[in-house]
C-alpha angles and dihedrals in degrees: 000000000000096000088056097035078058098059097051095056096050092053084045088057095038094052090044094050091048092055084054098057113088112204106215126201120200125156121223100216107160134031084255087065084061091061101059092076134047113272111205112199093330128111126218114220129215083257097059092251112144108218136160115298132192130282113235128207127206105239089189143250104319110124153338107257134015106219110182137347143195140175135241122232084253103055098267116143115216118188139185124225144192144216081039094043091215136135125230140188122222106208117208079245082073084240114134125207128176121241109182139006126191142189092255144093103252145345095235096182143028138178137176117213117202100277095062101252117129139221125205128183129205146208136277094346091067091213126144123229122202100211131199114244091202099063089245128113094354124162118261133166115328104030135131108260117225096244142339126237124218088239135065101223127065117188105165141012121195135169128218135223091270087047102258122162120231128181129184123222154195157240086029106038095244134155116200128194108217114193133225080264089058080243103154128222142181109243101167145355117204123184091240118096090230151044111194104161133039114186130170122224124222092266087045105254119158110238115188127198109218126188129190121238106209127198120245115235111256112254102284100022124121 
């Protein structure tokens, strides 16, 4: 009679919980659909495809804005920041340590040449800092920079195959070749206000991606 009585019981609550549950129906049509809920390591496509997205990993509270970043022939991850203007390395560890700090607003560009030894630019100076890539000795408020650009904006810093080092200016739309002395020329002048990107090509020609800066009518003007 209890065993009976049991399993009763058990259909009776079964029966009950299943009244409670509300199916609900919606359609996903358009990647904004997408946004509406809380994506966890997925991508949504223009298309409105769901696929696998990429992990990320809290470095810590260092700074603003990151700015710019390379990496090292050997998988570290230097990166420029802003509002603190300072340069850290990300070790394959996941461990981050700060190289370098300077009075500016911002370092803006970085580059590694073969040997190891890094370069950071800052804003608005438009000065060039050669920056240890040990933590020691590196170069903090108050040192000599390694050389300084006729422009106040650098966007971008490359070396070529034979080890030159580029960087791509603004307002005037400038790149400038700065030797191992921290002698500057003028390597180009382009009709564009800035140059934001330097790449190489295979045969190791320099490319340069230029964008115009245009001035806003004044209230009133037509």
């Amino acid at each position: 009679m209890k065993i009976l009585s049991s399993a009763l019981l058990a259909i009776f609550l079964a029966v009950a919980t299943a009244k409670a549950v509300k199916t609900d129906r919606w359609e996903l049509k358009s990647p904004q659909d997408f946004m509406h809920g809380k994506l966890q390591q997925l991508i949504v496509t223009s298309g409105g495809e769901l696929r696998l997205g990429y992990g990320s990993t809290k470095l810590g509270e260092f700074a603003k804005e990151i700015w710019c970043s390379t990496v090292g022939r050997d998988g570290t991850i230097y990166f420029g920041t802003g509002s603190p203007a300072e340069v850290y390395a990300l070790g394959r560890d996941g461990r981050t340590t700060k190289l370098f700090e300077a009075d500016s607003i911002a370092v803006t560009a970085v580059a590694v040449d073969s040997h190891g030894n890094l370069y950071a630019a800052t804003m608005p100076e438009g000065k060039l800092y050669k920056v240890s890539t040990t933590g020691k000795g590196a170069a903090t408020k108050g040192d000599e920079p390694f050389c300084k650009l006729r422009a106040p904006y650098v966007w971008s810093l490359i070396f070529d195959k034979q080890e030159r080092l580029f960087a791509g200016t603004g307002p005037d739309g400038k790149v400038f070749h700065i030797g191992a002395d921290g002698k500057v020329e003028e390597w180009y002048a382009a009709e564009d206000s800035n140059i934001l990107c330097l790449a190489l090509e295979a045969d190791g020609t320099l490319l340069a991606a230029a964008a115009i800066a245009a001035a806003l009518p004044h209230h009133g003007e037509r």
